[in-house]
Residue, then its C-alpha position, 0 to 999 in steps of 0.5 A: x178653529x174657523x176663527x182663527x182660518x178666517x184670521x188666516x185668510x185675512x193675514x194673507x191679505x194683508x196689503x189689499x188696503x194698500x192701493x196705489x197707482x204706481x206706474x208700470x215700471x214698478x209693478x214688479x217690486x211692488x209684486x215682490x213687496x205683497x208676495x212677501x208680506x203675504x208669506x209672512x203673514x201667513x207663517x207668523x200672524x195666525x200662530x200668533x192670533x191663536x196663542x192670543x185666543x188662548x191666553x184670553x180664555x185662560x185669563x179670562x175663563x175666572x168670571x165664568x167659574x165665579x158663578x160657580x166657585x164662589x158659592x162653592x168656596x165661599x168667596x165675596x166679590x171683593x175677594x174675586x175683585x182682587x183675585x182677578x186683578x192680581x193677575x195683573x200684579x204679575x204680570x206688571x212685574x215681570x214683563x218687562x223682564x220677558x221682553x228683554x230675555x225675548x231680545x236676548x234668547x229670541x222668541x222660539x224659546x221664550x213663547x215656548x217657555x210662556x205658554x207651557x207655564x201659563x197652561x200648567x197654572x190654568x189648570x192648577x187653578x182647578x184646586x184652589x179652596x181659599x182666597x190666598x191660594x185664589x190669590x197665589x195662582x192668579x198672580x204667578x198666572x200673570x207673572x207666567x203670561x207676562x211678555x206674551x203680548x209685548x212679545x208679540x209685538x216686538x216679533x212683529x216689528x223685526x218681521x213686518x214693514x210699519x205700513x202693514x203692521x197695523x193690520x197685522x196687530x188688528x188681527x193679532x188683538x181680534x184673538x181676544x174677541x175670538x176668544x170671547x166668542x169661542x170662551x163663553x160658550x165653551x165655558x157654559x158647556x164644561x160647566x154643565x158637565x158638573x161631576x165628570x171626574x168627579x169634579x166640579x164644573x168650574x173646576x173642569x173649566x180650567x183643566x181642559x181650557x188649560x191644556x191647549x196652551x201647553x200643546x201649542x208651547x211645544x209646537x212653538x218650540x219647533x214652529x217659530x223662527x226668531x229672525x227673517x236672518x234665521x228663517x230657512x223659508x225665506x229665499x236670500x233675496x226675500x231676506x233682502x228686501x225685508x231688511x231694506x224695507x225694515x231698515x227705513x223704520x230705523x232710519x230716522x234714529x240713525x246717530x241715536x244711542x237708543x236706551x231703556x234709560x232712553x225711553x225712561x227719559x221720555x215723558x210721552x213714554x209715561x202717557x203712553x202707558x197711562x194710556x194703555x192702562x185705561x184700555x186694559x181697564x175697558x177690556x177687563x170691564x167686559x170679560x170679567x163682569x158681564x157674565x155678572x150684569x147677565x147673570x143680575x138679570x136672572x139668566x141662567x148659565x147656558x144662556x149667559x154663555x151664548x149671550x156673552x160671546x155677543x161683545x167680543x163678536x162686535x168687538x171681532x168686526x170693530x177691530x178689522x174694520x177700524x184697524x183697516x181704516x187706520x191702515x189705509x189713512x196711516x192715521x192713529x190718533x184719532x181712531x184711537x181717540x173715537x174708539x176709546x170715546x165711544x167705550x167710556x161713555x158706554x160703560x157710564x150709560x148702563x144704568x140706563x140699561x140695568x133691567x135690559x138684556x138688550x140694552x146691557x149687551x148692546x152698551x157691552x159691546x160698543x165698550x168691547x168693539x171701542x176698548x178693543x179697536x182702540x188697543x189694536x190701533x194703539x199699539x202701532x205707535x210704541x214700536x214706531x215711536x221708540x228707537x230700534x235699541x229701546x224697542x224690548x225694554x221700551x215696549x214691555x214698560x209701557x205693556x206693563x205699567x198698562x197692566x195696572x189697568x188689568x190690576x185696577x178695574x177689578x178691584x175698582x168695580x168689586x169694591x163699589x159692588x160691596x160698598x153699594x150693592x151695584x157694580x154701575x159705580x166702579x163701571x161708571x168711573x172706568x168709564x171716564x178712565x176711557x174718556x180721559x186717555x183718548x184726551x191723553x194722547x191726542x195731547x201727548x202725541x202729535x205729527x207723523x211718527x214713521x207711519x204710526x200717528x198723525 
């Protein structure tokens, strides 16, 4: 948990990039805008962060118990390959739904709702004994996650300024990278406890990582507020100041009709999701393959699970630092473009490293600190670039066509292993994957959008 405290206290910071020389008259208002912001974050950014740290460990606890469940169950690397991408699958299909029902019912019912699936299939997936059960639980797993993310997203934007969101999503995506370090290790642990309860280790990976997921989805149903208009904890003239200063987000598309079939109709809506496609394919890369490269190296597992938690730390420090610096220079394109640059041509050079554990780590983590800063960054521009109405639809679209990444680059990689015997082939062309979306946007989208881009 001292992770997510340290989220915390970052959260309640969250205007201290901001420094400004404004005249004495102002110091007031400008008093009011950092205690309110910092009220919020506190209320919503470390409950989000948190949720975030276990979906990650849920989905991604598999490429922990592959190293032992495979033998067990007597799967190849191909049939882990999809199992594991097809949890993409579901959630593909139904993100855009949940982001729309989250617009709709509001997100106290809809994290609830999330969570408690997501946490009751994490631990069905403990009595898998074939591929196409393996493939079932994975993609309703998906399906059951499916809107967490984009919904995350979309609550920030009806609770945080523009100006301050970016710091807000670097911290909400470092849960990821948390997870990472507090998910390997803990996976090591429970799959040393093979027998207790007279079931397997990897089996009890997913029982007992499982369970926090259902806790806290019943804790948001009380928790969660779904608008500042609703929140008892907010003063009326709180609530006054947030929605003028939400407002000027919304200005620049006063006398537009903002649509889903707006943003359909926007070919940088496509790119945009080409882009966030490749990032999920680099995040994958590094969670569901790097016990794996460990592992080819003739490590054992409680090692594995100490050395693997070393790419999402560097990934911890590369989002705070990359997201602040984003903030503080209100620029994103090229952060995201060097981010993204610098995970690509990592991912292409392991083979360089393939009978290192130095090098294979130090080459895992500047793919996780450059695929994960880059995901952080990027996802303060959708919100800004979308009309207000487009926003639930929007948003889930481009998180969703995004998710084929997720679908992707497992199958891509599982795939070259059983064609060449090396996952450096499929691992390679995720690579140029990388390089060539950071092109993408800097192409697609130009000029200052609300704050988001530049």
């Amino acid at each position: 948990m001292k992770p997510t405290l340290q989220a915390q206290a970052d959260a309640s910071d969250l205007l201290d990039q901001h420094e400004t020389a404004a005249p004495p008259k102002a110091a007031a208002p400008d008093a009011a805008k950092r205690a309110l912001d910092r009220k919020i974050a506190w209320r919503i950014v470390p409950l989000a962060v948190l949720g975030y740290v276990i979906a990650q460990i849920d989905r991604g606890n598999v490429a922990f118990a592959k190293l032992q469940f495979m033998g067990d169950l007597s799967f190849s690397e191909a049939v882990y390959g999809l199992g594991a991408g097809l949890f993409f699958a579901g959630y593909f299909l139904f993100e855009v739904p949940s982001n729309l029902l989250l617009a709709r019912i509001g997100a106290r019912l809809t994290f609830t709702r999330i969570m408690v699936l997501w946490g009751a299939l994490s631990v069905g997936m403990a009595f898998i004994t074939t591929p196409t059960q393996f493939y079932v639980m994975r993609f309703l797993l998906g399906a059951a996650e499916a809107g967490f993310f984009p919904g995350i997203i979309l609550y920030f934007s009806f609770w945080l300024p523009p100006e301050i969101r970016g710091r807000a999503t670097s911290l909400f995506a470092m849960g990821a990278s948390i997870a990472g370090v507090v998910g390997s290790p803990l996976s090591a642990w429970l799959m040393s406890l093979n027998g207790l309860h007279e079931l397997r280790g990897w089996q009890l990976i997913f029982m007992y990582e499982g369970i926090p997921a259902i806790l806290l989805g019943i804790f948001c149903y009380f928790y969660v507020t779904d608008k500042p208009d609703d929140a008892r904890w907010l003063t009326a003239d709180e609530k006054r100041l947030l929605r003028e200063r939400l407002s000027t987000e919304a200005a620049p598309h006063a006398g537009k009709q903002g649509s889903l079939a707006q943003a359909f109709r926007d070919p940088k809506v496509y790119l945009l999701a080409l882009a966030y496609l490749s990032i999920l394919a680099g995040t994958q890369a590094v969670s569901l393959w790097t016990p794996t490269l460990l592992k080819h190296l003739g490590l054992g597992i409680t090692t594995i699970g100490g050395l693997a938690a070393i790419p999402p730390a560097a990934a911890i420090v590369a989002v705070l630092l990359i997201g602040r610096s984003s903030d503080r220079r209100q620029e994103r394109r090229w952060h995201f473009a060097l981010s993204m640059f610098a995970a690509g041509l990592s991912l292409f050079l392991l083979p360089l490293a393939s009978t290192s554990v130095a090098g294979t780590l130090a080459l895992m983590a500047i793919v996780s600190g450059g695929a994960w800063a880059a995901l952080a960054v990027f996802w303060t521009i959708p919100p800004a670039y979308l009309a207000p109405q487009a926003k639930a639809g929007g948003i889930g679209f481009i998180s969703s066509a995004g998710a084929i990444g997720g679908l992707v680059s497992p199958i891509i990689v599982g795939w070259s292993s059983n064609m060449t015997g090396s996952l450096f082939g499929g691992l390679a062309v995720i690579g140029v994957m990388l390089g060539l979306s950071a092109l993408a946007l800097l192409v697609s989208v130009r000029g200052r959008v609300h704050g988001a881009a530049r």
